[in-house]
C-alpha positions in Angstrom: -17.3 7.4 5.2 -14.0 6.7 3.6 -11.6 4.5 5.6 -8.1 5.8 5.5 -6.2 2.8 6.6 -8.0 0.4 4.7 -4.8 0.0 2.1 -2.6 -1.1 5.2 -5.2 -3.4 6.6 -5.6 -5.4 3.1 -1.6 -5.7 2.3 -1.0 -6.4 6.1 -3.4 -9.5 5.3 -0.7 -10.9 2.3 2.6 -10.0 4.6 4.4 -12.5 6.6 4.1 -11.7 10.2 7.6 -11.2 10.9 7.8 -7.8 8.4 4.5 -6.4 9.7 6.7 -6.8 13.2 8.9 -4.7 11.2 6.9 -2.2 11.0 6.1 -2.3 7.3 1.8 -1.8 6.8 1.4 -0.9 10.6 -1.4 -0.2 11.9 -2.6 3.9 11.8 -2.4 6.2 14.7 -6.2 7.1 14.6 -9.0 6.9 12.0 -11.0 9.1 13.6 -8.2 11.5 13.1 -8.1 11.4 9.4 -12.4 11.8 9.1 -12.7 7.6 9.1 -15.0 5.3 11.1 -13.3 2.7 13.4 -14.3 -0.9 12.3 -14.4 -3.1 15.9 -13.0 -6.6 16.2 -13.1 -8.5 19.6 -9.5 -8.4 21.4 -10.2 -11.0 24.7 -13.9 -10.4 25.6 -13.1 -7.3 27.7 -11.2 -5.0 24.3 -12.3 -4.3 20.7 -9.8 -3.0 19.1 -10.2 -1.3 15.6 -9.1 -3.0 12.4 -7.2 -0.3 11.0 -6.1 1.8 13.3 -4.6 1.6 16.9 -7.3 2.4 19.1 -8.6 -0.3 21.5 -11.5 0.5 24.5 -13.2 -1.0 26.8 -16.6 -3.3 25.9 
C-alpha cells in the first residue's frame, strides 16, 4: 500500500531537531486514516510507535 506520510518522515530525517519541535514535517494524525500501513519502531520495550504517523500501542 501507499504510505502517505512517507514525504514527512524522509525530510524530518534532514531537519534540525529544534524546527521539527516547531512543528514543521510533523508527524501525521493517522495512516490508517488516509488507506496507509503503519510501519512499527520500538518506543521503550513496552510501545511501538509508527514511523510516520502518531499512533503508538501497546506490545
Amino acid at each position: 500500500m501507499k504510505q502517505p506520510f512517507r514525504l514527512r518522515t524522509k525530510i524530518r530525517k534532514i531537519l534540525p531537531w529544534f524546527l521539527i519541535d516547531m512543528g514543521i514535517a510533523s508527524k501525521g494524525d493517522d495512516c490508517e486514516k488516509y488507506v496507509g500501513e503503519h510501519e512499527w519502531y520500538n518506543i521503550d520495550n513496552e510501545y511501538s510507535g509508527c514511523y510516520h504517523c502518531q499512533i503508538a500501542k501497546k506490545r
